[in-house]
ROTORZA-192728 format. One line per field, with one value per residue (C-alpha): residue number from 0; y, z, x. Coordinates in Angstrom, 2 decimals. Example, Ala and Ser with C-alpha at 12.3 -4.5 7.8 and 13.67 -1.06 7.14 Angstrom:
2
resi	[0|1]
c2	[-4.50|-1.06]
c3	[7.80|7.14]
c1	[12.30|13.67]
This chain:
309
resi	[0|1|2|3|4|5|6|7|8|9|10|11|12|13|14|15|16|17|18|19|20|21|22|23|24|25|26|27|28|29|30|31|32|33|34|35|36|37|38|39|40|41|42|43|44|45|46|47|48|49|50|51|52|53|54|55|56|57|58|59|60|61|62|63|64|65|66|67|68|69|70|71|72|73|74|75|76|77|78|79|80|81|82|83|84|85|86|87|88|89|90|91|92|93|94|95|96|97|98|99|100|101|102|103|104|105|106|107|108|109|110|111|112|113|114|115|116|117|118|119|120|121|122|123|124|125|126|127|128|129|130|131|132|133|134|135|136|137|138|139|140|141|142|143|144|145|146|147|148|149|150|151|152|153|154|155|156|157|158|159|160|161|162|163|164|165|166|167|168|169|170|171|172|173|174|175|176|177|178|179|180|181|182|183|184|185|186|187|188|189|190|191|192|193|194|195|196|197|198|199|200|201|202|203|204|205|206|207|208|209|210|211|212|213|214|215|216|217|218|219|220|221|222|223|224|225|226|227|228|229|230|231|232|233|234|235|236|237|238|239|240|241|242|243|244|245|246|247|248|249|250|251|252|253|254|255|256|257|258|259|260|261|262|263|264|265|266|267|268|269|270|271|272|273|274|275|276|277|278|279|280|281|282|283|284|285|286|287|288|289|290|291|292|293|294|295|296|297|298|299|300|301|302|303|304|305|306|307|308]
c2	[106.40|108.14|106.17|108.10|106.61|110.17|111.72|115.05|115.55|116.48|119.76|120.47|118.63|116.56|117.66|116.23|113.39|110.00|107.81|104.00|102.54|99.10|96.36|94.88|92.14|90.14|92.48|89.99|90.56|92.41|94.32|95.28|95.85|98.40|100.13|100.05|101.68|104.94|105.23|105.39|107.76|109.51|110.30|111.17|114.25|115.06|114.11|112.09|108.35|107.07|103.92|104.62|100.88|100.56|99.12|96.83|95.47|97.27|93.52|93.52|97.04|96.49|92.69|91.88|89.78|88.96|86.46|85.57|87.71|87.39|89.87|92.09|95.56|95.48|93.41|94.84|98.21|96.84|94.80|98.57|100.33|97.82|98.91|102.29|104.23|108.04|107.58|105.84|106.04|102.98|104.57|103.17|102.35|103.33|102.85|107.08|106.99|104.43|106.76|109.42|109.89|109.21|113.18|114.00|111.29|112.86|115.87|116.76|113.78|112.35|116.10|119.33|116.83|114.96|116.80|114.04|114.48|110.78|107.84|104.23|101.46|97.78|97.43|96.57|99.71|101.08|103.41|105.72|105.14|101.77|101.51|103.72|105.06|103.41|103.90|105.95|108.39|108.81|109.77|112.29|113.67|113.65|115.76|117.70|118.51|118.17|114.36|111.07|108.01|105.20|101.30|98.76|95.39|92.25|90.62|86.65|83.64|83.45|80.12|79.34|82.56|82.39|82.36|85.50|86.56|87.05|87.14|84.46|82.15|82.60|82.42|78.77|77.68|78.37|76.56|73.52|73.82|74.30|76.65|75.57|77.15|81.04|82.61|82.32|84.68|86.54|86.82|85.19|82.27|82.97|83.94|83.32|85.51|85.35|85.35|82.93|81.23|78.74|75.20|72.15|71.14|68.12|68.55|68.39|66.70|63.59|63.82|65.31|67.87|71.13|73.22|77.32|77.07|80.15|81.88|82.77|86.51|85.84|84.33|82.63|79.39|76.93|73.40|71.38|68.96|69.13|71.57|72.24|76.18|79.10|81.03|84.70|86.23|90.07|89.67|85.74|83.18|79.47|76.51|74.16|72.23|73.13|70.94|72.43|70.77|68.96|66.82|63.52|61.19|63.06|63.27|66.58|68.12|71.49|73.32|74.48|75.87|74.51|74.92|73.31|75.17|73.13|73.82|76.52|76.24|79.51|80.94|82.59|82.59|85.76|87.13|87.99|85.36|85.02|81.47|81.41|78.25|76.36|72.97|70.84|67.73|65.31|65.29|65.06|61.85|59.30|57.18|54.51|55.44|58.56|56.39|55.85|59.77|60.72|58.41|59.73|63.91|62.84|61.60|64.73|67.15|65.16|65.54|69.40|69.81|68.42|70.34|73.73|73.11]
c3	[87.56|90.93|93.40|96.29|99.74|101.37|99.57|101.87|99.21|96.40|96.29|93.00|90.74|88.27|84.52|82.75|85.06|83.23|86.22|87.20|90.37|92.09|94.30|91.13|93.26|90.82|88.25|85.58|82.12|82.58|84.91|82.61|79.59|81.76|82.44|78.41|78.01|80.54|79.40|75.40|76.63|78.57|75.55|73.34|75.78|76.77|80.26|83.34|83.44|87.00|88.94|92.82|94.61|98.32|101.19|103.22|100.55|101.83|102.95|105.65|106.63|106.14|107.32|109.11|106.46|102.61|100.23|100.39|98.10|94.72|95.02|98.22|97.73|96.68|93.83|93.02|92.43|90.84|88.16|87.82|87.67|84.34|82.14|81.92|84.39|85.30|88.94|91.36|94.67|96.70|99.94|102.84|103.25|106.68|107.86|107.51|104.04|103.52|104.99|102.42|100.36|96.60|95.60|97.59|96.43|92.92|93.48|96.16|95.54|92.07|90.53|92.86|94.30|91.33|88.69|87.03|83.00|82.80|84.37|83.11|85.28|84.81|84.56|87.99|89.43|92.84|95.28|97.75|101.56|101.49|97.65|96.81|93.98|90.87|87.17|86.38|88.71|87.68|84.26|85.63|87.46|84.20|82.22|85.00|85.73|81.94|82.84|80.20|82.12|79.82|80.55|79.85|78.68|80.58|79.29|78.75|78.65|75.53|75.05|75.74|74.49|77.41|81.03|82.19|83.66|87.72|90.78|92.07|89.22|89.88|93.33|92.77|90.11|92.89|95.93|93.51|92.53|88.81|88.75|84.93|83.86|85.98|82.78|80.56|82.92|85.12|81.81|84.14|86.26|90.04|92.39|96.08|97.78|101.11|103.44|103.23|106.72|108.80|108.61|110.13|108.39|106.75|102.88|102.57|105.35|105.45|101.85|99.50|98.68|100.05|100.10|100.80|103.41|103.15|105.47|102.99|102.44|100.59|101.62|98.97|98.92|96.75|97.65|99.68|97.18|94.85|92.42|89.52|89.76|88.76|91.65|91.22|93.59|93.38|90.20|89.19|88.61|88.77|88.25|91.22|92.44|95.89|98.33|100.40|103.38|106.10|104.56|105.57|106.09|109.03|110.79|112.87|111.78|110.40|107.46|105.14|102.18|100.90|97.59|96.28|93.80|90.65|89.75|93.02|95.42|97.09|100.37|99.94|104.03|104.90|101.64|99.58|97.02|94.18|93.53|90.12|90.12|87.07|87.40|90.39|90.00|92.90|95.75|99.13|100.21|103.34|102.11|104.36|104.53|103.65|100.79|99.35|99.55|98.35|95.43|94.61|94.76|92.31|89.95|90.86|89.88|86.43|85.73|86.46|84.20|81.31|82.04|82.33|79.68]
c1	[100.71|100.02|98.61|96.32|95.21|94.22|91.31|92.31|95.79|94.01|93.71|92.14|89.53|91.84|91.70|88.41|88.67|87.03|86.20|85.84|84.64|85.09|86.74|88.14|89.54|91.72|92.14|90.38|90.10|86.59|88.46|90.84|88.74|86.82|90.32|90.82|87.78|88.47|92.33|90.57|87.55|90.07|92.48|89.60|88.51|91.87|91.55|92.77|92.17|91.23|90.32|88.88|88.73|88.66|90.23|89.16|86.58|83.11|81.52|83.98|83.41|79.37|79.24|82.20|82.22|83.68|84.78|88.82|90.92|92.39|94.87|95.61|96.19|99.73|99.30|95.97|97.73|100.85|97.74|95.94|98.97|100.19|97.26|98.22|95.73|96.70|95.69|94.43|92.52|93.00|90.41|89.81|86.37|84.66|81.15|81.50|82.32|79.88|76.83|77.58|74.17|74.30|73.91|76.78|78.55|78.17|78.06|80.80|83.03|83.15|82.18|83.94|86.46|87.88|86.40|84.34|83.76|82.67|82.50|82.55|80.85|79.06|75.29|75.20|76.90|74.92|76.49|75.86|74.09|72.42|73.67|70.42|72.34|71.34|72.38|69.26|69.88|73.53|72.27|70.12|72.80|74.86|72.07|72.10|75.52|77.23|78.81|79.00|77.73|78.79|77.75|80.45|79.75|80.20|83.21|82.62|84.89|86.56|86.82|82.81|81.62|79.00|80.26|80.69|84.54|83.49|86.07|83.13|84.12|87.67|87.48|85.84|88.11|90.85|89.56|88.80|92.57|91.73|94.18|95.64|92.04|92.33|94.52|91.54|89.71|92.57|95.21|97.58|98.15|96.77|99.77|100.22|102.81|104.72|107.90|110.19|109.91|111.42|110.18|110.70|114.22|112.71|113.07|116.45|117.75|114.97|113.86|116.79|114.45|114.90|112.16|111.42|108.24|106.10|103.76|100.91|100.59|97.34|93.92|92.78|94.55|94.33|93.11|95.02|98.08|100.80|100.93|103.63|104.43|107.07|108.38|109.84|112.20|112.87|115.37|115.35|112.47|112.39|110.68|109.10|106.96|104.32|102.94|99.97|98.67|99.36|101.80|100.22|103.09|105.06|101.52|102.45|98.90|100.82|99.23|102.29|102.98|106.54|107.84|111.04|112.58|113.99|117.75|118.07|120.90|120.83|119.45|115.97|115.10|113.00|112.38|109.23|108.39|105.57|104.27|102.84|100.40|100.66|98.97|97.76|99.48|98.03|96.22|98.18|98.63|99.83|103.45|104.47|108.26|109.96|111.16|108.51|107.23|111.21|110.48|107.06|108.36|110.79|108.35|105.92|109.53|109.72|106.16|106.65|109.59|107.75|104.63|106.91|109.22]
């Protein structure tokens, strides 16, 4: 895979490039299905496989505003880059790129610059200046020029046969802390990453329980309470248990993210974790004695252990 964040390197078109377009925030399964589908067209014709997504995600750029992320860039390229893709052009999107009519989109960018021999998109694809671009005038373009413009199917939930897999749906599943239930639509459980921070040297010296406190890398967090969860470092990955929130019962009014690590005596202060969320366990909640809250984590790690056994 070759990943490209300055359309200004590419020097000449790619070879019979077959071409996807998106945010693709979360890398879902219809996300990945549509990859499928240019990596197979692209083999068929010979060609190139590649997936152009943005940075910032255009609402921001166009609204100052947007939904919270699945996955940031990093991971959104590391989830592309697993499927197999030839390249792809993570741009950042500017008001100037934005203004860029829908025939010159075509014809000087996805055609002269990148060499376009077809491009795969959903049926709700527009692009171009004030997304005037719509699918019918792509295919004109493609009679026109000697292009495939190929449809891809919305992907559903395969359990229900008849939800369709959305980063809105996901998004909501997260913020209601229904995370056990993102794998049926990301493939995976949803991950929160961050740095390994210092915290207020409670968990193991007041509790027994020490735990890693993380400043969140992400923005979508998930709601507020106790979650079981597998954390990876760099080369090992363990089992845990998360609280986030306020943590009620010291009443300093701090939003953290700690995670106590099951079976883990080492040092992981200032490093890059991934939090895998498994299952919420509890809501947060207000103990009357650190007793009583030590007595409670210990039944929330036993739960865990059977739930990620």
């Amino acid at each position: 895979m070759e990943l490209i964040e300055d359309i200004n390197i590419i020097t000449e078109p790619f070879n019979k490039a077959v071409i996807t377009i998106g945010n693709f925030d979360g890398v879902h399964k219809g996300h990945q299905a549509l990859f499928h589908q240019v990596i197979e067209k692209a083999e068929e014709i010979g060609g190139t496989s590649v997936v152009i997504t943005f940075d910032p995600h255009p609402l921001r750029v166009l609204t100052q505003n947007g939904p919270p992320l699945i996955t940031r860039k990093d991971q959104k390229i590391e989830l592309i880059s697993a499927t197999g893709i030839d390249k792809i052009l993570c741009l950042p999107f500017t008001k100037e790129f934005a203004s860029i009519s829908a025939q010159d989109f075509i014809q000087e960018f996805l055609l002269a610059k990148l060499g376009m021999k077809a491009i795969i998109v959903g049926s709700d694809y527009s692009f171009g200046k004030n997304r005037e671009g719509t699918l019918d005038i792509m295919r004109q373009a493609g009679e026109t020029h000697g292009f495939e413009v190929m449809i891809s199917d919305w992907i559903n939930d395969t359990e229900t046969g008849d939800q369709r897999i959305s980063s809105t749906r996901i998004r909501e599943l997260v913020m209601d802390g229904r995370v056990n239930e993102t794998p049926k639509f990301l493939g995976r459980f949803y991950q929160i990453r961050g740095k390994v921070v210092k915290g207020r040297e409670r968990g193991g010296s007041k509790l027994g329980f020490p735990t890693a406190n993380i400043k969140l890398h992400d923005e979508l967090c998930p709601k507020m309470g106790v979650y079981a969860v597998t954390v990876e470092t760099d080369t090992e990955k363990f089992n845990g248990v998360a609280n986030i929130g306020y943590s009620p019962t010291f009443d300093d009014h701090i939003f953290t993210i700690e995670v106590h690590l099951l079976d883990f005596s080492g040092d992981l202060y200032d490093k890059r974790i991934r939090v895998n969320m498994i299952q919420r366990l509890r809501d947060e909640k207000k103990f009357s004695s650190l007793e009583e809250l030590s007595g409670q984590i210990r039944n929330d790690i036993k739960r865990a252990r059977t739930i990620l056994a």
